[in-house]
N, C-alpha and C positions, 0 to 999 in steps of 0.2 A: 548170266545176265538177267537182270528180273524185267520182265514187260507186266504192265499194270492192265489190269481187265477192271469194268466195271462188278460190282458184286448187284443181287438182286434189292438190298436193303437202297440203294442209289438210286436203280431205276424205280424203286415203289414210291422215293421222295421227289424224282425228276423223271416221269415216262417218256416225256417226248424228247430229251435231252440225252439221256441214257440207258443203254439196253446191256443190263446180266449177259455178262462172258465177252462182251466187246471190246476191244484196246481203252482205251481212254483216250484222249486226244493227243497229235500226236507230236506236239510238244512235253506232253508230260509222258510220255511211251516208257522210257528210262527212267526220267525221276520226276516224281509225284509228289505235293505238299504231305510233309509228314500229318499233318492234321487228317486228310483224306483217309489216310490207312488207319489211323487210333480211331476213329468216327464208322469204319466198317464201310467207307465206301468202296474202295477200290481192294483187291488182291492181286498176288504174282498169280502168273497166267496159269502155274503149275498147280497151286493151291485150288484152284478155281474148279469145282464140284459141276460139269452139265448134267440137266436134267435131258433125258429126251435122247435123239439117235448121234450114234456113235460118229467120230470121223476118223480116217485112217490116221491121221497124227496121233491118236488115244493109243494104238499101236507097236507105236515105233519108240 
């Protein structure tokens, strides 16, 4: 099942709205305006590159 994260191109257009690696809100959690994803804002949660320290889900 895909969960939509913010990507960092999003949050550098919208900071205070959205933060890289975050769900997206969460009516669109599951599905997302296709526009979103051709425009590089949002990615599946799996896709999703963190910078920075690990969590144990990276793991499993």
């Amino acid at each position: 099942m895909t969960r939509w994260v913010w990507t960092q191109k999003a949050q550098e257009i919208e900071p205070k709205r959205h933060k890289a690696g975050e769900m997206v809100w969460p009516q669109y959690a599951k599905k997302a305006p296709k526009q979103w994803l051709e425009d590089g804002l949002i990615v599946d949660k799996t896709e999703y590159v963190k910078e920075g320290q690990t969590e144990i889900f990276d793991f499993m």
